[in-house]
N, C-alpha and C positions, 0 to 999 in steps of 0.2 A: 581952363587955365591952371586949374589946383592940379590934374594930372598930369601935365604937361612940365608942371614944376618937379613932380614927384617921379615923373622918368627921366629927367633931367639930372635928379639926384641919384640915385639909384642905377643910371649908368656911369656918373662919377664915382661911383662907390665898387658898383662889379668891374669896369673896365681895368684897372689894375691887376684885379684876382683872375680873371679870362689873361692876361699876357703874364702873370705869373706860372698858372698852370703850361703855356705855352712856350715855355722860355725854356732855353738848351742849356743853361748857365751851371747844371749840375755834370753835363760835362765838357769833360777835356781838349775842347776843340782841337788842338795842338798837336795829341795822339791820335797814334790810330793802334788797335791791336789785332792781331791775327789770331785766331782761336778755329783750331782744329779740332773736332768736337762729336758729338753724336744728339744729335737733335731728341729732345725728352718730352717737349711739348711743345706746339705753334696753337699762338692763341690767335684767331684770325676774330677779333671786335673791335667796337670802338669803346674810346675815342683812338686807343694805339694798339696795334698789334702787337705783338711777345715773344718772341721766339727764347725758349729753355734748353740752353745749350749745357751738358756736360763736357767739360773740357780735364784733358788728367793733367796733374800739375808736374813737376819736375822731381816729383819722387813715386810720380804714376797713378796716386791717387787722382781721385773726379772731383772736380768745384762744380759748382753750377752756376752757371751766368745767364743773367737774364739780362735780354737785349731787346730796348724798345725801337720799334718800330718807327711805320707812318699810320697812316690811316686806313684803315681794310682796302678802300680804293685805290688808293695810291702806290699798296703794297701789289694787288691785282693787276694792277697797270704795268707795274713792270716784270710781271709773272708770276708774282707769289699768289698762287687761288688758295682758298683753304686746302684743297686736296694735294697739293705740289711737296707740301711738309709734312714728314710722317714721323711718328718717334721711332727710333732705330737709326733713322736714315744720317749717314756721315757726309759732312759739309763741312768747309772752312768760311769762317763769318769776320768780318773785317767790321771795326765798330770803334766810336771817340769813347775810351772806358770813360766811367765816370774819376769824378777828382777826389774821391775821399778813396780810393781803394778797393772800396768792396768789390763783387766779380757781379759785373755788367756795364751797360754801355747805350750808344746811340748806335743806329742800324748804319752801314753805311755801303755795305755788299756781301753778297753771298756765292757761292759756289758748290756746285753739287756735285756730286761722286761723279754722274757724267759728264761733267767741264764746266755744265751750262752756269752762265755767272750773271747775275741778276742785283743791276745798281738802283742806290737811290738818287733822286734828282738833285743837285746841290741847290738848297732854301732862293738863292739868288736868281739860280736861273729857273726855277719854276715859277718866282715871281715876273721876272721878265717875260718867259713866255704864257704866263696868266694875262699880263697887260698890252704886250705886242702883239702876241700871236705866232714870236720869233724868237730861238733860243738866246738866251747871253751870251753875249762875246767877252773874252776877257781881254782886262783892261791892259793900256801900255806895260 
């Protein structure tokens, strides 16, 4: 009974910090950025993958954007293995910047020097077909 009271607390206490950590709220759902760039580092771990994008700015200088991911799995799944990103490599990265400005973002597609373009799931409909077995359809 005492431990049962005691995971009862303690999951009221971390389930907020688990959906804090999880939560997309730092960015900009609304944007989207296109960043033509030269790939500097893919960090293929968990809990999110990395990708370290140099992009030059509009006086030709390089920023560095760091753009999160999904999860090693999720990023494999839809092609990106650790081996597929290499530093060097030129790609254009589509991504929700974040909202305070600084240079990075949410992952949200990629493109590589040879066309191949490599999406993420939209959060909706991989819940949908986590629980159907059927992609989302979108609404009226």
């Amino acid at each position: 009974m005492r431990s049962a009271k005691l995971n009862s607390i303690l999951l009221l206490v971390l389930a907020p910090l688990a959906m804090a950590h999880h939560s997309g709220a730092m960015f900009d759902q609304s944007k989207t950025v296109e960043l033509i760039g030269t790939v500097k580092e893919y960090q293929f771990s968990n809990p999110h993958v990395w990708i370290e994008l140099m992009v030059p700015d509009k006086k030709g200088k390089s920023a560095q954007w760091s753009i999160e991911g999904e999860a090693p799995q999720m990023m494999a799944r839809m092609g990106l293995k650790p081996k597929v990103l290499k530093a060097g490599d030129k790609v254009t990265l589509r991504a929700h910047p974040l909202r305070d400005g600084r240079t990075g973002g949410s992952f949200i597609s990629i493109t590589l020097a040879d066309g191949q373009t490599m999406k993420s799931v939209p959060r909706s409909a991989a819940t949908s077909t986590a629980t159907t077995g059927k992609p989302a359809t979108p609404g009226p």
